[in-house]
C-alpha positions as CSV (number, residue, x, y, z in Angstrom):
1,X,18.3,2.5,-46.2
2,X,17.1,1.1,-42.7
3,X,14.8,-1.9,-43.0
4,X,11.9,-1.4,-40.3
5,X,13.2,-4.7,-39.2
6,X,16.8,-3.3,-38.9
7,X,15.0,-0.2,-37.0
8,X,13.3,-2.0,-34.4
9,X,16.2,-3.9,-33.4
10,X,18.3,-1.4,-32.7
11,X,15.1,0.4,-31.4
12,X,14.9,-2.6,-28.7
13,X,18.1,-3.0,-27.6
14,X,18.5,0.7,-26.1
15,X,15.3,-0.6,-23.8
16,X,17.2,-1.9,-21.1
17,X,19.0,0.8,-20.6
18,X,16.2,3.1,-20.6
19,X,14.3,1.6,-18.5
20,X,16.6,-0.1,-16.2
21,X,15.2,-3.2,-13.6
22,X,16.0,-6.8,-12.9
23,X,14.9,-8.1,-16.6
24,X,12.3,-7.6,-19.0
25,X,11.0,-9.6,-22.6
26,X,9.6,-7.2,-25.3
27,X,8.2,-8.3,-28.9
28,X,7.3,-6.8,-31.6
29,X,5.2,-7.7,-34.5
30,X,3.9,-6.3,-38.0
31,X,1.5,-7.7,-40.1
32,X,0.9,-10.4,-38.1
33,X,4.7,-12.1,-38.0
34,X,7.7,-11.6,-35.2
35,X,9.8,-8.5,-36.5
36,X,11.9,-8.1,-33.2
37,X,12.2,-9.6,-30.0
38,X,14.1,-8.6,-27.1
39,X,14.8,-10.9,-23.7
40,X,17.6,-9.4,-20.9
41,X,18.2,-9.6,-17.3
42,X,17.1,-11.8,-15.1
43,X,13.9,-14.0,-13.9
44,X,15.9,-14.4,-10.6
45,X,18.3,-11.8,-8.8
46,X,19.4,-14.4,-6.4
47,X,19.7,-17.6,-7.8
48,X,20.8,-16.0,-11.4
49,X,18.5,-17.4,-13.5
50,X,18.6,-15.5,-16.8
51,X,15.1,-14.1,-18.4
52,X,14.2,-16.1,-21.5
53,X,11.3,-16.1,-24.0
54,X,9.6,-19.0,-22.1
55,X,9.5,-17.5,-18.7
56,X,6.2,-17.5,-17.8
57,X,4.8,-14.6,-15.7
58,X,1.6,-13.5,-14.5
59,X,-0.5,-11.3,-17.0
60,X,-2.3,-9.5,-14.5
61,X,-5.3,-7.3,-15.6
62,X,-4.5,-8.5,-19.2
63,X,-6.4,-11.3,-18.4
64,X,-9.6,-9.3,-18.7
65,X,-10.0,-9.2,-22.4
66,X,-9.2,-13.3,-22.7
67,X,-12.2,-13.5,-20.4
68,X,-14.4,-11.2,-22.3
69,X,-13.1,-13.1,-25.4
70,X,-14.7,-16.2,-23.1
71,X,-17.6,-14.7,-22.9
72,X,-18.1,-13.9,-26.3
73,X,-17.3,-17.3,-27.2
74,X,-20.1,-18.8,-25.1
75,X,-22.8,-16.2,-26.0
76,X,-21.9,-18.0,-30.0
77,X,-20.7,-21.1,-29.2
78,X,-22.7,-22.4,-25.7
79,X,-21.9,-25.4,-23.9
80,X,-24.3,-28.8,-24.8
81,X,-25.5,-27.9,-20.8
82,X,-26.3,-24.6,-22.4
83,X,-28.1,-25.9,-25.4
84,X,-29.7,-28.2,-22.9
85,X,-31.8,-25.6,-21.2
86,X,-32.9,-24.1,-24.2
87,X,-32.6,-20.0,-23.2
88,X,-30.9,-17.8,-25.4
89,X,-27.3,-17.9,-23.7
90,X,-27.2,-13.9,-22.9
91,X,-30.1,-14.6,-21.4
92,X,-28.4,-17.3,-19.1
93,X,-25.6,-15.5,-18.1
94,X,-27.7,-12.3,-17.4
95,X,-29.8,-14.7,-15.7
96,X,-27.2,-15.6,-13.2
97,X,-26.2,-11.9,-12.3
98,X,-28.9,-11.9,-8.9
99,X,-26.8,-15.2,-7.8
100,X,-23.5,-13.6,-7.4
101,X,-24.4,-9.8,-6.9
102,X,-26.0,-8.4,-4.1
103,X,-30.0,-8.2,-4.7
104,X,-30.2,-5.0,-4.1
105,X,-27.8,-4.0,-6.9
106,X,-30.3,-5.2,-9.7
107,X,-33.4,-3.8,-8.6
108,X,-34.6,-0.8,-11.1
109,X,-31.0,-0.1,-12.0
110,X,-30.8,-1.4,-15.5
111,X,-27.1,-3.5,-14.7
112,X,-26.5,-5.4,-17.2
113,X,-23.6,-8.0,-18.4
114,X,-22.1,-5.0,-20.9
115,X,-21.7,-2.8,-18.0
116,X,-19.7,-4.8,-16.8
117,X,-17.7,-5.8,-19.5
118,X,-17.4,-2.2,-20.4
119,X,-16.7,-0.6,-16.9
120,X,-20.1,1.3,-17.1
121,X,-21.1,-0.3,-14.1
122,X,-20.6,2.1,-11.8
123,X,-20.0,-0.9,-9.2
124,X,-17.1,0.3,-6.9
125,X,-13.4,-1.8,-7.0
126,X,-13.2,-4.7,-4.9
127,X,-9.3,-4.1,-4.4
128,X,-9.5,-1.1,-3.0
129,X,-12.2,-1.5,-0.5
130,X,-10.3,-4.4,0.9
131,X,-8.2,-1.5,2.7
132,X,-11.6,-0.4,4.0
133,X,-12.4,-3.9,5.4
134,X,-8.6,-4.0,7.6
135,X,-6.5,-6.1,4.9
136,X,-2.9,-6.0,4.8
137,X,-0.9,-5.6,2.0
138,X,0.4,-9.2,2.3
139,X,-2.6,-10.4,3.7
140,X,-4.3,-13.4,2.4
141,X,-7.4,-13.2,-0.1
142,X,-9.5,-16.0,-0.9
143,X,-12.0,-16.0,-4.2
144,X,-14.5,-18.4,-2.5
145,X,-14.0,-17.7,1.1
146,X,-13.7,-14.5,0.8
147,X,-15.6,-13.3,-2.2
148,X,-19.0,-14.1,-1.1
149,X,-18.5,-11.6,1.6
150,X,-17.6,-8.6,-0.4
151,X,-20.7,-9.3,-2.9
152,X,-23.1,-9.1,0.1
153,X,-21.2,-5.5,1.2
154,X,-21.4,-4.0,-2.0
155,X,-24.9,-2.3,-1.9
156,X,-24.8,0.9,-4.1
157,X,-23.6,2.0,-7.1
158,X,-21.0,5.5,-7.3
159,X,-22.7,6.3,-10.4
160,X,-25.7,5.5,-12.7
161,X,-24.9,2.1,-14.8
162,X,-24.0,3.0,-18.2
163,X,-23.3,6.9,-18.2
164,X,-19.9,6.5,-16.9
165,X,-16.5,4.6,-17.4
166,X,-14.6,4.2,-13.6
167,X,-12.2,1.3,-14.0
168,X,-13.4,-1.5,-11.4
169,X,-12.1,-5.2,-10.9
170,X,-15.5,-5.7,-9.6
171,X,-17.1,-6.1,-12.7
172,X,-14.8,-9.0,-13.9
173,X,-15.1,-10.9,-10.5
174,X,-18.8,-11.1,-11.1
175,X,-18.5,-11.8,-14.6
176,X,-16.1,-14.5,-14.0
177,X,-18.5,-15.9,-11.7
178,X,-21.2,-16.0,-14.0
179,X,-19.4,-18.0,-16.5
180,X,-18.9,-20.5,-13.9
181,X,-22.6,-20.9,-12.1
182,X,-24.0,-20.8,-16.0
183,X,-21.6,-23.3,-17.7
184,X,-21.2,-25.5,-14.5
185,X,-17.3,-25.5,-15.5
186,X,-13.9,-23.9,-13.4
187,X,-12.7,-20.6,-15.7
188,X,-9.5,-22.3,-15.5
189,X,-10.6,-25.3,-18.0
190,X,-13.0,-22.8,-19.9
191,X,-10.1,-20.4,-21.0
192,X,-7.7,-23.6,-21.3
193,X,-10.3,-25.0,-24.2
194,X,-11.5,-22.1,-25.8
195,X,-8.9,-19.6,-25.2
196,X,-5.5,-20.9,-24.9
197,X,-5.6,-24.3,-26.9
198,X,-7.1,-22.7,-30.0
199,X,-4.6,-19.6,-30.3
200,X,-1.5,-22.1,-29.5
201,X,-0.6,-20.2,-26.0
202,X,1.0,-23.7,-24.9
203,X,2.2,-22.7,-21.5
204,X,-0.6,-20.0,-20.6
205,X,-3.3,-21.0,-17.8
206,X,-5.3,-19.6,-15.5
207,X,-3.1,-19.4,-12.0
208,X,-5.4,-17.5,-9.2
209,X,-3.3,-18.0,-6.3
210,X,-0.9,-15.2,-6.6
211,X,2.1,-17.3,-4.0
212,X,2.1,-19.9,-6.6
213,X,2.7,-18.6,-9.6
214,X,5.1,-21.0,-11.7
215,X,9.3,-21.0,-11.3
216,X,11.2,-19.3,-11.4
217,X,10.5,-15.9,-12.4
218,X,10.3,-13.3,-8.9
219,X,9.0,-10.0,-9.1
220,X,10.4,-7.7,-7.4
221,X,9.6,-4.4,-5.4
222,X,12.6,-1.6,-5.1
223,X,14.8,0.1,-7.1
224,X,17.7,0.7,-8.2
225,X,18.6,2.9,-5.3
226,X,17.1,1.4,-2.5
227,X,17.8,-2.2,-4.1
228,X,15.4,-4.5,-5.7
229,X,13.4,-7.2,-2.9
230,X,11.5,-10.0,-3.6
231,X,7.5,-9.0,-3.5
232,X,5.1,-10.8,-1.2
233,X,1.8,-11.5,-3.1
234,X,-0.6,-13.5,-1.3
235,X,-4.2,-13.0,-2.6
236,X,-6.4,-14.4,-5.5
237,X,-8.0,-13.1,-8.3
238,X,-9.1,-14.8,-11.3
239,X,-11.8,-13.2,-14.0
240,X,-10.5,-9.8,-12.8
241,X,-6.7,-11.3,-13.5
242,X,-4.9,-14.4,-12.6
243,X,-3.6,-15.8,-16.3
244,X,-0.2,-16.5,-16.6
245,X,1.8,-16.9,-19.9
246,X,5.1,-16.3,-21.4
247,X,6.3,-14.0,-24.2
248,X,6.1,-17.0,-26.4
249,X,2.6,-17.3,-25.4
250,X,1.8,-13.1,-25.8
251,X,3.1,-13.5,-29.5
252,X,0.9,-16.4,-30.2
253,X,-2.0,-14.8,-28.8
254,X,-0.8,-11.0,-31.1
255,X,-0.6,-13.4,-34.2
256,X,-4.2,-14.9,-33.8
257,X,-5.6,-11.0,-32.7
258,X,-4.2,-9.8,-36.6
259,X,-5.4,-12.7,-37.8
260,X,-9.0,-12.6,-36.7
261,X,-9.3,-8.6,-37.0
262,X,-11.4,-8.9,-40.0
263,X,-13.3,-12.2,-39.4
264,X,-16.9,-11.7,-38.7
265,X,-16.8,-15.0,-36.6
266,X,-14.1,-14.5,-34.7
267,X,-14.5,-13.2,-31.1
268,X,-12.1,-10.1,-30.9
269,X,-13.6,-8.8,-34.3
270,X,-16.5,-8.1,-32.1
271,X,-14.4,-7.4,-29.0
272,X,-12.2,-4.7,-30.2
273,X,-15.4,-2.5,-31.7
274,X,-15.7,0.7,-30.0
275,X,-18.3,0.9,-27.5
276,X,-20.9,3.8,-26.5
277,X,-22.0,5.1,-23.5
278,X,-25.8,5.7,-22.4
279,X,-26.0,8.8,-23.9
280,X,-24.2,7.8,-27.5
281,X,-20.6,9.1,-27.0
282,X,-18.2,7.0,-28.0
283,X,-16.3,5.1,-24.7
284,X,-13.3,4.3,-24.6
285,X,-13.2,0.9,-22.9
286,X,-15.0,-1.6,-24.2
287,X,-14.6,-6.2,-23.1
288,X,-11.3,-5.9,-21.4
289,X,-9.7,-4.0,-23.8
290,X,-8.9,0.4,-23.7
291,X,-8.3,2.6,-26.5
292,X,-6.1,5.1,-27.0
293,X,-4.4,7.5,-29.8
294,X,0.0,7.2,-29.8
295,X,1.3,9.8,-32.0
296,X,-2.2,10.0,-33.7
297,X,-1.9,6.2,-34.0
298,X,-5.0,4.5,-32.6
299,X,-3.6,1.7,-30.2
300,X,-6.1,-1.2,-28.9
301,X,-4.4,-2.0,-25.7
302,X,-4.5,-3.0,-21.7
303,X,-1.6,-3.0,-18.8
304,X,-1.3,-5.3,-16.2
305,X,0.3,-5.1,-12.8
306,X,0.9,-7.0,-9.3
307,X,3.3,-6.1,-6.7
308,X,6.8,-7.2,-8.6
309,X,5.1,-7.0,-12.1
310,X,4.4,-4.3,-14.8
311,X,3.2,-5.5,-18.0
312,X,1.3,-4.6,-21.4
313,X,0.4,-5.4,-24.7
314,X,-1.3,-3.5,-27.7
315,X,-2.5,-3.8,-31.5
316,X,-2.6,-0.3,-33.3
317,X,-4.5,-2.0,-36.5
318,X,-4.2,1.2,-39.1
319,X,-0.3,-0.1,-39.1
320,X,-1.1,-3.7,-38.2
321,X,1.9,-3.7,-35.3
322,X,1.9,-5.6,-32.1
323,X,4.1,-4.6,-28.7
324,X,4.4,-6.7,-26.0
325,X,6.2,-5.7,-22.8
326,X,6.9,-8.0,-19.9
327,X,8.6,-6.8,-16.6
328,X,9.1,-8.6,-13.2
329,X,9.5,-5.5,-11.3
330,X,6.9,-3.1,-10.0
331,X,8.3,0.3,-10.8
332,X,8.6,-0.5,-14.2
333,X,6.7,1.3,-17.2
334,X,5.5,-0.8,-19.9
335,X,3.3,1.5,-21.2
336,X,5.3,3.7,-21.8
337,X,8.5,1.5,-23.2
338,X,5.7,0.7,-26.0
339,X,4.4,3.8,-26.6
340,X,8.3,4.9,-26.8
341,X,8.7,2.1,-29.3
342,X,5.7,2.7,-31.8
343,X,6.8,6.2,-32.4
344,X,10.4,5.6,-32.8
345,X,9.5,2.6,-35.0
346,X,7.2,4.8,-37.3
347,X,9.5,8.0,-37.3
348,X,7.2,10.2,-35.6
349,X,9.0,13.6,-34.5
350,X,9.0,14.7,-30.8
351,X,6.3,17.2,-30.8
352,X,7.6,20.8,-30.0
353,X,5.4,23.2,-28.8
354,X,5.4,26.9,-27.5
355,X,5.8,27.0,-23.9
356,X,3.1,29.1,-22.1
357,X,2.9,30.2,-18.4
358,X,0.0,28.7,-16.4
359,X,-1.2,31.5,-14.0
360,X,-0.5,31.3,-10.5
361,X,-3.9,31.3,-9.6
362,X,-4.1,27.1,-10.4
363,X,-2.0,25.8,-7.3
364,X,-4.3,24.3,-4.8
365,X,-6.9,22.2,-4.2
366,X,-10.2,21.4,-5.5
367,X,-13.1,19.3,-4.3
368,X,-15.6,17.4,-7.1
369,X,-18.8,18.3,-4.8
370,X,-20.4,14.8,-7.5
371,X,-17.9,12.3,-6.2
372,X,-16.2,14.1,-2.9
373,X,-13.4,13.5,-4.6
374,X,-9.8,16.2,-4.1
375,X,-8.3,17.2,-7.3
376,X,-4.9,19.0,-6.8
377,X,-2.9,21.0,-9.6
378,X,0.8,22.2,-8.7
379,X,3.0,23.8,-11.3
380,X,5.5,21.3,-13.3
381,X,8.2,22.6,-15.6
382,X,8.0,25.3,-17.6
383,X,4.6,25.0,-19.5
384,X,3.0,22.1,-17.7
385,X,1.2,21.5,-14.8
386,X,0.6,18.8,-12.6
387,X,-2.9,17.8,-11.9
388,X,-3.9,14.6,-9.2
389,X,-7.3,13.6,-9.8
390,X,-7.0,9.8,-10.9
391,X,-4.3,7.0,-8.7
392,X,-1.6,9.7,-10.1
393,X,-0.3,12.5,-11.0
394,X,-0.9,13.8,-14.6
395,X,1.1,16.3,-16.9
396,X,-1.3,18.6,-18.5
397,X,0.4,21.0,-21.1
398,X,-0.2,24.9,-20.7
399,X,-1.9,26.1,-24.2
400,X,-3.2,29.3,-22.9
401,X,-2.5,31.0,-19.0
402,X,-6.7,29.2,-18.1
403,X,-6.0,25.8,-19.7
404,X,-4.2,23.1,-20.0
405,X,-4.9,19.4,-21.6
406,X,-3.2,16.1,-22.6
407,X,-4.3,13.9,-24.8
408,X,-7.1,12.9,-23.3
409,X,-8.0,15.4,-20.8
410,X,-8.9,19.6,-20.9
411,X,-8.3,21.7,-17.8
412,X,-9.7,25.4,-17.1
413,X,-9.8,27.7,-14.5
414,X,-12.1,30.6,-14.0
415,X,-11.9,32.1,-10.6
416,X,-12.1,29.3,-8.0
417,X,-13.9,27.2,-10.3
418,X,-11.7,24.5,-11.5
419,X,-13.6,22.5,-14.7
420,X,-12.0,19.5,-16.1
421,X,-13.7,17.8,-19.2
422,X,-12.8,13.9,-19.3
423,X,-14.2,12.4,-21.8
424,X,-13.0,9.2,-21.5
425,X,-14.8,9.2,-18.3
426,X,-17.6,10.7,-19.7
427,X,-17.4,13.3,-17.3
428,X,-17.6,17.1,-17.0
429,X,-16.3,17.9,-13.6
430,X,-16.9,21.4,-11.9
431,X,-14.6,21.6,-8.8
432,X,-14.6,24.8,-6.5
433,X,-11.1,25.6,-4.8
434,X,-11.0,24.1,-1.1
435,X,-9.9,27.3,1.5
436,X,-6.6,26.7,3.0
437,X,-5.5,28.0,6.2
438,X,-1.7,28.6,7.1
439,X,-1.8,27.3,10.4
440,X,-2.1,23.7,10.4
441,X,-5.7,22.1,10.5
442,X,-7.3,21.9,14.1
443,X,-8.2,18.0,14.1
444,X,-9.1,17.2,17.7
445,X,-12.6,17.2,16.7
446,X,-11.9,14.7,13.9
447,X,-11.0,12.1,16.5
448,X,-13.2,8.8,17.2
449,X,-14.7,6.1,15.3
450,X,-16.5,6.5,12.6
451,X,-19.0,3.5,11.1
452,X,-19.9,2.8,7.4
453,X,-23.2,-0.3,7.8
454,X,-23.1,-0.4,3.9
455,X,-19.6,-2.0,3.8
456,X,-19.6,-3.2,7.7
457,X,-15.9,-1.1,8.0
458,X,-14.7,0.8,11.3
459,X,-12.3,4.1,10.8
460,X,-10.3,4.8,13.8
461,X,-9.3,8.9,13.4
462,X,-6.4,9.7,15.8
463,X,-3.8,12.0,16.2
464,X,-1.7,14.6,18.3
465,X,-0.1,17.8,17.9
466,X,-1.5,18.2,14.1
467,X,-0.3,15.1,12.8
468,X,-3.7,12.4,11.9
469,X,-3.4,8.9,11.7
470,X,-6.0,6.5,10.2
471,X,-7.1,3.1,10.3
472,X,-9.7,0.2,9.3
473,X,-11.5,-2.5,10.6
474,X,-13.5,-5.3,8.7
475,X,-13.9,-9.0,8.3
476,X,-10.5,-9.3,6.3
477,X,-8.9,-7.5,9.7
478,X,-7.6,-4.9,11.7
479,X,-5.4,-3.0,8.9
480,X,-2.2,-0.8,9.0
481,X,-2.0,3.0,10.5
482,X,-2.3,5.1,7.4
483,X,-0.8,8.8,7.3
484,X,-3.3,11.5,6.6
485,X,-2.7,15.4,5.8
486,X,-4.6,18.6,5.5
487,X,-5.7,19.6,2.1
488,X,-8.1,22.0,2.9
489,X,-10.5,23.0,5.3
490,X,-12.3,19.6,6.5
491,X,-10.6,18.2,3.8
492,X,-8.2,15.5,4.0
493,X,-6.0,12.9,2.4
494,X,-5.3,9.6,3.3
495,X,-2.5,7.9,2.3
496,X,-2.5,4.7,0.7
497,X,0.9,4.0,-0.8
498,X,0.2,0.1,-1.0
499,X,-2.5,-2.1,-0.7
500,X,-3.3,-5.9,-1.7
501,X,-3.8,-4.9,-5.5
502,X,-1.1,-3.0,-6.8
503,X,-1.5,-0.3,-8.6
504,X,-3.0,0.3,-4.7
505,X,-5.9,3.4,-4.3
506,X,-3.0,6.1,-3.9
507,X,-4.8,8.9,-1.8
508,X,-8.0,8.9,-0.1
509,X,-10.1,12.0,-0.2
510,X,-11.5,12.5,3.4
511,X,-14.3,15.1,3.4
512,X,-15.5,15.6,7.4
513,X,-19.6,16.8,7.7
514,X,-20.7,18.9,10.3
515,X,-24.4,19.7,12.1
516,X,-25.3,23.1,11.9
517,X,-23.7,23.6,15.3
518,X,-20.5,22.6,13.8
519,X,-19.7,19.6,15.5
520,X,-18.7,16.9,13.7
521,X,-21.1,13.9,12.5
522,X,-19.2,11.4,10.4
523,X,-16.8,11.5,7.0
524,X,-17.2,10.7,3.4
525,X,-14.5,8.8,2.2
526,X,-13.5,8.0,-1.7
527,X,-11.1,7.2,-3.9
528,X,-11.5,7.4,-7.6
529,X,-12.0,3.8,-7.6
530,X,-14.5,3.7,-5.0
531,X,-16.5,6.7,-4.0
532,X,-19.1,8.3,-1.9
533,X,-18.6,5.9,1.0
534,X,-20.2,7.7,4.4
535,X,-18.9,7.1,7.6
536,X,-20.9,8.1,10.6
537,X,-19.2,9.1,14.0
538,X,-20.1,7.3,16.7
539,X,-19.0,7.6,20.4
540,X,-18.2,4.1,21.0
541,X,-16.2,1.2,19.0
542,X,-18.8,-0.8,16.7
543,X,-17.4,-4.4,15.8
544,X,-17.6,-4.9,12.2
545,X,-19.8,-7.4,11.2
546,X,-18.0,-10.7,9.5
């Protein structure tokens, strides 16, 4: 009989060629202990460095739960400056929030440090608003240079704190901050001490420059087809990402999660508790770290990603296993190498359905009249269709010609009324169907400049013979052309391909308001990660403010 041991090797080494990019390291543990391991390709295309266990890369947005695990840590264990002051240490840190946030964003709102944590802040993502203030995919970003300025723009909230879940880097910018005004200390030597020296992750370290990330590993951009290139990351980030560590380091840091599961003093037995929304129900992000079901498996998990770099990690504690996935190239899917692994590993059977016809009444698109948001559904393959209403494109499964789901979603249809129930978001959304014209969209009204004073941003709308063109301008620049098509009547879509932060916003819904005469007065733009944002048209070009 096949040892699971035996299993997940053989398991592991049919990754590569599954998955195929310039190199990857995977591990695997159960009960705590190294069960499989698997390191190919290479660090470097060009100079031919092989990928090994000690190549260190950057972690990206798996950075977030190490800081919550910070924070955690200090609320138990504070500093002796701290102790010196004699407040409760929530109360400190909470205490801090009016010095890095905007004034404006903690008066009567009820924001508080857990929001944050458990992005139910409803505080729109730093990342991609930087394409609203004119960066530059390769443009430079600087924490303290730059950061101050994009706490004073951010002014409102797209939701009420605590009744939502809308994934924001925001939220562990500020929180990072906060460690540092209350514990006088860099975030680099507070994760060193408490974090990385205590777990054994020997080589891990906080790295917020993304340009200097240690030798030699490259990420790369590309694929196969088009060829793999060497990315161009030039901003920092660090609270909101910015650790770097090897898989050496990643299997440390799995062996000290099993380990502390159960201990009532260890940080991550608090950490990885489900959390609740306002209203009771159950959330499914909680301190840096997501949940979700794998087979019927319950998997405690987060991704990470930078231009050149796809990575993840989970703990599914019911089986007590461990996967780790480390890629240098963007186009990669760690998520889903794991997922692939964990069922394999456990035996579970592909599940087999009955296919059922969606009616042809879904294609087309819908507008979210809460967030201004587009949601468009196409059909798929046989039995599935495709529905945009996150960064991308989702497979929802037909059970019945009105409604389709995945794991994590529902879809129906009645009419034009398009209702999607997201319960991970904590949202019920009720979207009417967008009227589409055959002829092309008149957009010679839509031309000019359009001004937004909460986040001091310029769009430029210009265009000829149907096709649009859009741009931004703020204090990090004048930024690219983007490419923007008709969805619908006064409905658009903005492209957004790439951006500083990778995964970048993906579209931009463009809603254009009118006066009762029908002429037009300015345009709400959004993206999932940053909504509601009204632009008014003005006849002449306002400077943003820097």
């Amino acid at each position: 009989m096949t040892t699971f041991v035996e299993s997940i090797s053989a398991i592991l080494q049919e990754v590569p060629a599954l998955y195929r990019g310039p190199g990857g390291a995977i591990a695997v543990l159960k009960d705590g202990e190294p069960v499989g391991q698997h390191v190919w390709g290479f660090s470097d295309l060009e100079r031919r460095i092989p990928m090994t266990a000690e190549t260190v890369m950057p972690i990206c947005s798996i950075s977030k739960q190490m800081v919550c695990g910070l924070l955690m840590d200090l609320e138990r264990n504070p500093t002796l400056a701290m102790k010196a002051r004699g407040e409760e240490p929530g109360k400190q840190l909470s205490d801090k929030l009016g010095e890095v946030l905007n004034p404006k964003m903690l008066q009567d709102t009820g924001l508080t440090i857990r929001h944050l944590s458990h992005m139910q802040s409803g505080i729109r993502d730093y990342w991609a608003m930087t394409v609203l203030w004119g960066a530059k995919p390769e443009g430079h970003f600087s924490v303290a240079d730059h950061g101050p300025l994009v706490m004073d723009r951010i002014k409102s909230f797209h939701f009420e704190p605590g009744t939502e879940y809308s994934y924001s880097n925001t939220n562990f910018f500020v929180l990072a901050r906060v460690i540092e005004r209350v514990t006088q200390q860099p975030l680099a030597e507070l994760l060193t001490e408490r974090i990385f020296a205590p777990i054994g992750m020997t080589t891990a370290r906080l790295c917020a420059h993304t340009a200097e990330h240690p030798p030699p590993c490259i990420g790369y951009e590309g694929d196969e087809t088009q060829g793999f290139y060497p990315a161009t990351n030039c901003i920092e980030w660090a609270g909101d990402a910015g650790i770097v560590a090897s898989l050496v380091d990643m299997i440390a840091y799995e062996q000290f999660l099993d380990s502390s599961r159960t201990d009532p003093q260890s940080w991550y037995q608090s950490t990885s508790k489900q959390q609740q929304f306002k209203d009771g129900a159950p959330a499914g992000y909680g301190y840096g770290l997501a949940r979700e079901l794998v087979g019927g498996v319950t998997t405690v998990r987060h991704g990470g990603g930078l231009r050149g770099y796809r990575l993840s990690r989970f703990y599914a504690p019911e089986p007590r296993i461990s996967i780790v996935v480390l890629l240098n190239q963007e186009h990669g899917f760690p998520g889903m190498i794991s997922n692939y692994i964990l069922k394999r590993a456990l035996g579970f059977p592909e599940a087999k359905h009955e296919v059922v016809h969606p009616s042809q009444e879904w294609a087309g698109t819908y507008l979210d009249p809460d967030t201004r948001l587009a949601i468009t559904v196409d059909a798929g393959v046989a039995g599935e269709l495709t529905i945009k209403y996150h960064r991308k494109a989702e497979k929802f499964r037909v059970v019945d010609p009105l409604r389709a789901q995945t794991d994590d979603m529902v879809a129906t249809l009645d009419g034009s009324l398009l209702t999607l129930h997201i319960p991970k978001d904590n949202r019920n959304i009720h979207a009417q169907r967008v009227t589409t014209n055959r002829l092309p969209a008149n957009s010679s009204d839509i031309h000019g400049y359009y001004y937004c004073a909460e986040l001091s941003s310029v769009f430029h709308c210009s265009g000829s013979g149907g096709m649009l063109y859009g741009s931004f301008d703020g204090f990090l620049g004048k930024g690219p052309v983007h490419l923007i098509r008709s969805l619908g009547d006064d409905v658009w879509a903005l492209a957004c391909p790439r951006a500083m932060d990778s995964q970048p916003p993906g579209d931009w819904t463009v809603v254009v308001r009118r006066d009762d005469s029908g002429n037009v007065t300015g345009v709400t733009i959004g993206c999932w990660l940053a909504r509601n944002l009204e632009f008014v048209k003005t006849g002449e070009v306002k400077e943003p403010v820097v």
